[in-house]
N, C-alpha and C positions, 0 to 999 in steps of 0.2 A: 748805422750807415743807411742811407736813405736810398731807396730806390728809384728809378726814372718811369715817364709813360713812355708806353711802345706802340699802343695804338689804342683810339676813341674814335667807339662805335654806339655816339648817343649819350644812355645814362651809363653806360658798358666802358670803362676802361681799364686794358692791361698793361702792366707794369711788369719790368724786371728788373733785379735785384734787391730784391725782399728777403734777405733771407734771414731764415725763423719764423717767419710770418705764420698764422695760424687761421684757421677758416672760421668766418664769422668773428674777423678781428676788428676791430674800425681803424681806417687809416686816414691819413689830410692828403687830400690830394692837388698838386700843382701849387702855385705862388699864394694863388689866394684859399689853401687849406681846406679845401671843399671835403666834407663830409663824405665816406665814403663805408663800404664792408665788402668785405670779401669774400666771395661767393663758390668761387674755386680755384686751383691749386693744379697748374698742369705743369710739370717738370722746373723749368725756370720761370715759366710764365706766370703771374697772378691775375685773376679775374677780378673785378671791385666796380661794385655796382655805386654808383654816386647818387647820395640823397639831395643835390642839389645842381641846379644849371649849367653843363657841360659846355657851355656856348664860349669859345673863346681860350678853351684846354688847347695848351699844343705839347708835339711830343718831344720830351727831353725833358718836360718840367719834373720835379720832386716830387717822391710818394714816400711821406712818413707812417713810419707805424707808431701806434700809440698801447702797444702793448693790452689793450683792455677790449671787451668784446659788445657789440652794441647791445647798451643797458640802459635804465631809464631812473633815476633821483626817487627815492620815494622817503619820505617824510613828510612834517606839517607843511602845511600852507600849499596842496596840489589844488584842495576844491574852489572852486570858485573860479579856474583860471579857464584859459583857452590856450593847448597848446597845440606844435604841427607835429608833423607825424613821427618826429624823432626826439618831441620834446622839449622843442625849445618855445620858450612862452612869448606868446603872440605879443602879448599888452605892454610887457617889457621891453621887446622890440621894437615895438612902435615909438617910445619913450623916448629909446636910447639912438634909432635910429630913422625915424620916421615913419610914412605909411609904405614902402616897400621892402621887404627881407632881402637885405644885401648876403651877396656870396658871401661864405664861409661865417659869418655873424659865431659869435660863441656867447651867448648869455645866458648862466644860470638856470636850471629849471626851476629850483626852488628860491624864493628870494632870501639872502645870505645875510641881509643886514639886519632883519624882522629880529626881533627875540620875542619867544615861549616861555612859556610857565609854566616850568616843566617841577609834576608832583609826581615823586620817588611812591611805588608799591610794594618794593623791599627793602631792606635793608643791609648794611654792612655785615657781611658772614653769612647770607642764605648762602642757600646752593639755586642755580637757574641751568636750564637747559635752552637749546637755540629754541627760539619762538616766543619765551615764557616773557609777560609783558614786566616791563624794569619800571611803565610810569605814563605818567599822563600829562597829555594838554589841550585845553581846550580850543580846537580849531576853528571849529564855528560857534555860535550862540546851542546849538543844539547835536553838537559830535565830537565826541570825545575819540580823541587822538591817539592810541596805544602806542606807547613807546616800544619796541621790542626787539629781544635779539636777533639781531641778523642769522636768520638760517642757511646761511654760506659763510660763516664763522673754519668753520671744520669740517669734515666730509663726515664725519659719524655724529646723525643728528641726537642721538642720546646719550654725547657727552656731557659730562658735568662742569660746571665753571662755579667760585663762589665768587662772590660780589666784596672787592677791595675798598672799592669806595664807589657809592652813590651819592648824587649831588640834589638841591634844591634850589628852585630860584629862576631867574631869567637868562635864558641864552639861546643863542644864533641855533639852526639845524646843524651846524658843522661842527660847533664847541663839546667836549668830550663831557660828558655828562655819568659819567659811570665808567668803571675798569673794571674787567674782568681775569681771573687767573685761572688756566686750567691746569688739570691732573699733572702736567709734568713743567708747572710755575709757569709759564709763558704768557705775560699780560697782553689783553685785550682793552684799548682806548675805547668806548662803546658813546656815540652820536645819535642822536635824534633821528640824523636820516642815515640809509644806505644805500648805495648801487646794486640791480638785480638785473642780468643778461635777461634779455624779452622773448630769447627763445627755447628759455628754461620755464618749465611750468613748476612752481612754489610749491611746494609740499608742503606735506598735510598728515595725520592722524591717520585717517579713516574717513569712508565716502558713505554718506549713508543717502538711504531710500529717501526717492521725492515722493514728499506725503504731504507736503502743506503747500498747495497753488499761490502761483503769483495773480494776485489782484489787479489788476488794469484798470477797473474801474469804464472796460468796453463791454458792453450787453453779451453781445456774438461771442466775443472770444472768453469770459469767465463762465458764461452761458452750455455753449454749443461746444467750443474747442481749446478750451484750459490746458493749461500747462503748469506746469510745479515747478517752485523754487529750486533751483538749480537745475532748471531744464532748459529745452532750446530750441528754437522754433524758425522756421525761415519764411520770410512776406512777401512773395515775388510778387509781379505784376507788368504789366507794360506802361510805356510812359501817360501820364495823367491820370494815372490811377490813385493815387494818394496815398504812397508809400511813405513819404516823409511828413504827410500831416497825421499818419499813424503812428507814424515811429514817434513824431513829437508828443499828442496824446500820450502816449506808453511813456514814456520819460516824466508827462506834467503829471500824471492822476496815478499810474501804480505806487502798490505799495514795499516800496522797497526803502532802505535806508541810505543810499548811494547812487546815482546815477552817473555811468558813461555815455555820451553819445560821441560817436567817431562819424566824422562825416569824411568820405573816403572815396573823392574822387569825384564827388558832387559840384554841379552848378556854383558858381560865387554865390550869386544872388541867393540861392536858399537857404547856405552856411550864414551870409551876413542877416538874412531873418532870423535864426537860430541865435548869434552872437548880439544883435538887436534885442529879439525877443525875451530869452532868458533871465538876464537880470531884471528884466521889469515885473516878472512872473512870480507871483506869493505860492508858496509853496501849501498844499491844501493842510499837510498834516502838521505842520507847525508856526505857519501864519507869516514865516519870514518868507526872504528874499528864498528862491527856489533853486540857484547858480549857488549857496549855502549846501549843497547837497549833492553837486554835479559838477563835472570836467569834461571839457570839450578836448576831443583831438581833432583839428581842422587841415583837411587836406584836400582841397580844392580842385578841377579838373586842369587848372592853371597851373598846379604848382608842379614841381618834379615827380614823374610818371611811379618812381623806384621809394619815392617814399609814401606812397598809399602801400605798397609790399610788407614797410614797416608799421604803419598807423593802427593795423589790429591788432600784431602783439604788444605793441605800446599799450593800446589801451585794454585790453585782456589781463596784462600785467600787474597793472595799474589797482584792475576789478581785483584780483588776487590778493594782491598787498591788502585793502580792506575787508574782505572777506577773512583773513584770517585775524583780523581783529573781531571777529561775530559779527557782521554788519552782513547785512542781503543787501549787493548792488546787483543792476540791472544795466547790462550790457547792450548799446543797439550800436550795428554797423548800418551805416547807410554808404554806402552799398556794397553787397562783396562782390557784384558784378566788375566793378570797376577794380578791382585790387584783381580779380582773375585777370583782368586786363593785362595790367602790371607783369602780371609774372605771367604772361605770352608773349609780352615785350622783350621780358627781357629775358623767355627761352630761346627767343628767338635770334636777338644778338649773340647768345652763347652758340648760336648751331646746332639746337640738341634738335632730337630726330620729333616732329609734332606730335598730337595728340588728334582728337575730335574738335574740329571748327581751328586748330590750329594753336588750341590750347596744350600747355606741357602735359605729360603721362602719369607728374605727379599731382596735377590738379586734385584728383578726391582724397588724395594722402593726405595732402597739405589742410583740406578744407575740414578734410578729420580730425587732426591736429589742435585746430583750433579749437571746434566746439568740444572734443574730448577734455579743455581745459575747464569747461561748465561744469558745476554740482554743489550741491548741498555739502559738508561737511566737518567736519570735527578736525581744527585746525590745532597745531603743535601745541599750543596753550590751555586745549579743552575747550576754547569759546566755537559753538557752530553759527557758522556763517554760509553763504551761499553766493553763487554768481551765473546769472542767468544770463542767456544772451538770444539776443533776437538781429536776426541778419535779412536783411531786406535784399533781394534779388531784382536787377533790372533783367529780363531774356528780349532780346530784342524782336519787335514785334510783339510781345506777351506771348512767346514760343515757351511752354514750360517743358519741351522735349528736348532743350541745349542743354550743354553740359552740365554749367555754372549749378542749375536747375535740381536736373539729377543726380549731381554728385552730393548737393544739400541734402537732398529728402533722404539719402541714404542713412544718416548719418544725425541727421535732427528728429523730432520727437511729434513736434506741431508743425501743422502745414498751413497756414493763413492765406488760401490763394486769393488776391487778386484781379477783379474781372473788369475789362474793358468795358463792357457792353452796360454794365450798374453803374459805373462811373461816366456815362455818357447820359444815363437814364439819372443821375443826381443823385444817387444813394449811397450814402458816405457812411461807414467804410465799408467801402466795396469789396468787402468780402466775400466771395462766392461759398455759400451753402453748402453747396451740392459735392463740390470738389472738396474741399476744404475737413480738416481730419486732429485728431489729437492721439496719442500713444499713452498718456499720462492718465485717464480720466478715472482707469481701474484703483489706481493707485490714490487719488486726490478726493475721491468720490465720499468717502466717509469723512470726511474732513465737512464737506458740506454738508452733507445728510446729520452731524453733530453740533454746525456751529449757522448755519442757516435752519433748515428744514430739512425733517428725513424724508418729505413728499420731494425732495432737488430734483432728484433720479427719476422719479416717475411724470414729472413733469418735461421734462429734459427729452424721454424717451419721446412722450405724448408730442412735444414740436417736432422733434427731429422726424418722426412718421407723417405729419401731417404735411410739412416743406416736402418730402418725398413722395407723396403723392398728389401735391400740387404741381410738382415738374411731370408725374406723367401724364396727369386730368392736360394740363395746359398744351400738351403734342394734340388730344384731341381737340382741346376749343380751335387750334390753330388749322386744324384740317375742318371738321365741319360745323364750328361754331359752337357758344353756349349753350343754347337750345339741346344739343344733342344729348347734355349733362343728365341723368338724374337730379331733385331738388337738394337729396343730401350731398351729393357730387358739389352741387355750387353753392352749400354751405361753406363745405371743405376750402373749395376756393377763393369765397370772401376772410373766410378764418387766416387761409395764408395769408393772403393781402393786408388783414389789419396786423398780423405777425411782423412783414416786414414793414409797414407804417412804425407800428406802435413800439416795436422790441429792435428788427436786424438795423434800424436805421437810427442816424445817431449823430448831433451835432459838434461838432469838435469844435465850435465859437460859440457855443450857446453858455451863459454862465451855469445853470444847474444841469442841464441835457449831456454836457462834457464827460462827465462823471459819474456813473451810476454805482452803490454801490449792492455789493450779492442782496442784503436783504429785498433792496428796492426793485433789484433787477429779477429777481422769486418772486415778489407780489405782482408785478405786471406780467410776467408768464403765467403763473397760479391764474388773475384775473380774466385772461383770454381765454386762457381753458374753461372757464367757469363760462363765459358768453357763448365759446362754443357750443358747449352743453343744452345753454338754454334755445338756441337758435337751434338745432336739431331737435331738442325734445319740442318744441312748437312745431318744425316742419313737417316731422311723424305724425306726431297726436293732432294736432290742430289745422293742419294745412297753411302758416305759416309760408309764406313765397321770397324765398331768400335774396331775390335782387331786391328788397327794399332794404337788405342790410345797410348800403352804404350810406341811405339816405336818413335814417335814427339819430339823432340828436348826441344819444349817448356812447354811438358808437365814436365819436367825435372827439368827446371824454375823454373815451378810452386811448384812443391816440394819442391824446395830449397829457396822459399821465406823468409822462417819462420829462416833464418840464417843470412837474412841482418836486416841492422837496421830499425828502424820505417821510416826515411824520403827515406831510399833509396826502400824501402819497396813501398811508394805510388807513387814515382816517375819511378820505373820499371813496374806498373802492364800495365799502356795503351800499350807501347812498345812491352810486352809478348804476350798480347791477340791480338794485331797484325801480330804478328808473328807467333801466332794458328793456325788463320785463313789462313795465305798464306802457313802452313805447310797441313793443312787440303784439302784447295783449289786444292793443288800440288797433294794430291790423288785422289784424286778427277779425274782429268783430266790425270793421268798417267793408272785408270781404264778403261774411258773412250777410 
């Protein structure tokens, strides 16, 4: 029996006569079956938040249940698409139904008519337990697809099932592909794809230690404030700081097997550069198309408020599902400012009692929640996978003392902050130095010290000393001038300067500049160090007058390393730092 609305408050409407109805059920709400879940449960009353256009709801209309809880499709044919925050695929809709998503639309997440070739990895009479992979298909030119038991099969995930019949050949995600029989005969039809609730985190084996960093392929951050596979890091910033052209970077050139990007309450215009940009993008590690390796969840500032709410455990879920096939994806929200939005909104239409700036009291619960679904680990089948997530923060004004802000850092590992004042000055990514921090680096550090350089660390140390005492030389140039410096003082502070020319700064449209990878990014810090050196031991021994640093030829060089390639990169430094010294020598003896 269907229940009626009682009252719509926005994306908030309450219905009664529901009964059975169950929390975090999905329901259809009104004529045109609008999307809906149910959020809470007050005597007769039900709360149901709607994931779509409330404009036009009157009260008396019909509220079905659909007895199932909001889940998301997972099987072949997810990469490559664009979907919104509950899943329903963009490109499809536009097909089926133009360029605007009509109320209550129902199509498919995965496409139903596609057939797979799907290749059996057991046979009839194993034994399999939930997770253990049944087979394969290849979904892209370069990703193999893990067929695998559904691990919401049965509640005791170390039942046994043996395999009645497995199939070969071509078919839809929905055609039964294998049957399974447990311990007390009860067959299982077993499908390519299955349903997984989004606000169930997937289990798993065992969690093990982040010991192997994620690659970015950004100087600063593999550099100065790394982070490890299955770690998690938050980007705030204020607006025009270039949150989304980092987040993009992190998506084109890390090195992960998977990409999420959730764009979550973002600008049109810069989701449609993403949905643009993408397919046109070659992917650096295996030469194809780069949307071969990536799913968008697009959710708009336009679209309904209540499904940006949904759009991170969508794609969290999503991250999960391949991760326990062994693959490392890389998670980025843009933005969770805007989903805290969401759920202010809509504590707000419930009447719950506020929090700080007006935000709910479960805000750091919830924001914990999420990233707690990040990590490295050893999934039900044995294969280790990972899923990292990086969450970009808008604080209004670039306030990093609002909630959104501090509830993040509680609870994330990396801190990437964001500075206004760089981003007005052109220095992309404006990552602030100074502020900016990692939790990871103990852990990750032999990792570099064995597959780059065991000098990582000692060079690593040698900048991060040197930027910190160019922030305090720099309070004095600003009170009474250069002049006031010692020579070795404005060594220091030429060395920082070519530092952040040559290494913190960083073109995210430059064909080879985009991209650095650790070796190349060790030889140009290694390099600096090495210039440093020698410009101090001239300014001691020799009298060497360090404001000619800027004006040497080959300090020029040295800046412009970070635009050749890696082999021409190691092959120019001995020639440079030759040609330092006889630029250096030359002052030397021209003072003299």
């Amino acid at each position: 029996m269907a229940g009626k609305i009682y009252r719509i408050s926005g994306a908030l409407v309450v219905a009664k006569g529901l009964e059975g109805v169950q929390m975090n059920e999905v329901v259809r709400v009104g004529e045109e079956k609008l999307v809906g879940e149910v959020i809470r449960i007050s005597e007769d009353q039900v709360f149901i938040q709607v994931y779509e256009d409330t404009s036009g709801l009157m009260v008396g209309e019909p509220v079905e249940r659909t007895n199932q809880s909001l889940a998301v499709e997972l099987g072949p044919g997810l990469l490559g698409q664009a979907f919104d925050g509950i899943q329903r695929p963009l490109d499809q809709i536009r097909e089926a139904k133009g360029d605007f998503i009509e109320r209550g639309v129902d199509v498919p997440a995965l496409p139903t008519d596609k057939k797979w070739n799907f290749q059996p990895k057991v046979k009839t009479g194993d034994k399999v337990k939930m997770g253990d992979v049944l087979g394969e298909v290849d979904e892209t030119e370069h990703i193999k697809h893990k067929i695998m038991v559904p691990p919401n099969l049965k509640s005791n995930l170390e039942e046994e099932f043996e395999v009645v019949e497995i199939k070969v050949g071509e078919y839809t995600v929905w055609d039964t592909v294998a049957v399974l029989k447990d311990s007390e005969g009860k067959t299982y039809n077993i499908s390519m794809a299955h349903r997984w609730p989004v606000r169930v985190p997937r289990p798993y084996k065992s969690k093990l230690l982040p010991s192997v960093p994620l690659i970015t392929g950004q100087r600063i951050l593999d550099f100065l404030f790394p982070i490890a596979l299955g770690g998690n890091a938050a980007l705030p910033g204020g607006f025009g700081t270039g949150k989304t052209v980092t987040e993009q970077s992190l998506a084109k050139h890390s090195l992960v097997d998977i990409v999420i990007y959730i764009g979550c309450g973002e600008r049109g215009n810069e989701m449609t550069e993403v949905l643009v940009e993408f397919p046109e993008l070659r992917d650096p590690k295996t030469g194809g198309p780069l949307m071969d390796r990536t799913i968008l969840v697009v959710n708009t500032s336009n679209m309904p408020v209540a499904a940006r709410e949904a759009s991170i455990y969508t794609g969290i879920t999503l991250a999960e599902y391949y991760r326990d096939m062994g693959y490392n994806v890389l998670l980025l929200a843009d933005s969770t400012s805007r989903w805290a939005e969401a759920l202010r909104e809509m504590s707000s239409r419930l009447e719950e009692m506020p929090g700080e700036e007006g935000y709910p009291t479960y805000l750091a619960s919830r924001l914990a929640a999420f990233y707690e679904r990040t990590g490295r680990v050893v999934s039900l089948n044995g294969e280790k996978g990972s899923v990292t997530a990086v969450g970009a923060v808008s604080p209004p004004g670039g306030d990093f003392s609002e909630p959104v802000v501090q509830s993040t850092l509680r609870v994330v590992g990396g801190f990437w902050a964001l500075d206004s004042s760089l981003a007005r000055a052109r220095h992309y990514p404006a990552i602030n130095w100074n502020i900016s921090y990692t939790l990871y680096y103990e852990l990750i550090r032999k990792w570099f010290e064995e597959n780059v350089s065991e000098d990582w660390t000692n060079i690593r140390v040698w900048m991060t000393d040197i930027l910190q005492k160019d922030k305090d030389l720099q309070d004095i140039v600003q009170l009474l001038g250069p002049d006031a410096l010692q020579d070795e003082q404005r060594v220091l502070l030429e060395t920082a300067r070519i530092i952040k020319l040559a290494f913190l700064q960083q073109n995210a449209f430059h064909d080879i500049d985009a991209s650095s990878s650790p070796k190349k990014t060790y030889l140009i810090a290694k390099t600096i160090k090495q210039s440093y050196e020698i410009f101090m031991n001239y300014t001691k021994d020799r009298g060497f007058d360090p404001k000619n640093i800027p004006s040497l030829p080959a300090v020029e060089r040295l800046i412009r390393l970070k635009e050749l390639k890696d082999e021409d990169v190691e092959n120019s430094i001995e020639d440079m730092l030759k040609e330092l010294r006889s630029q250096v020598e030359a002052y030397v003896k021209k003072a003299a």
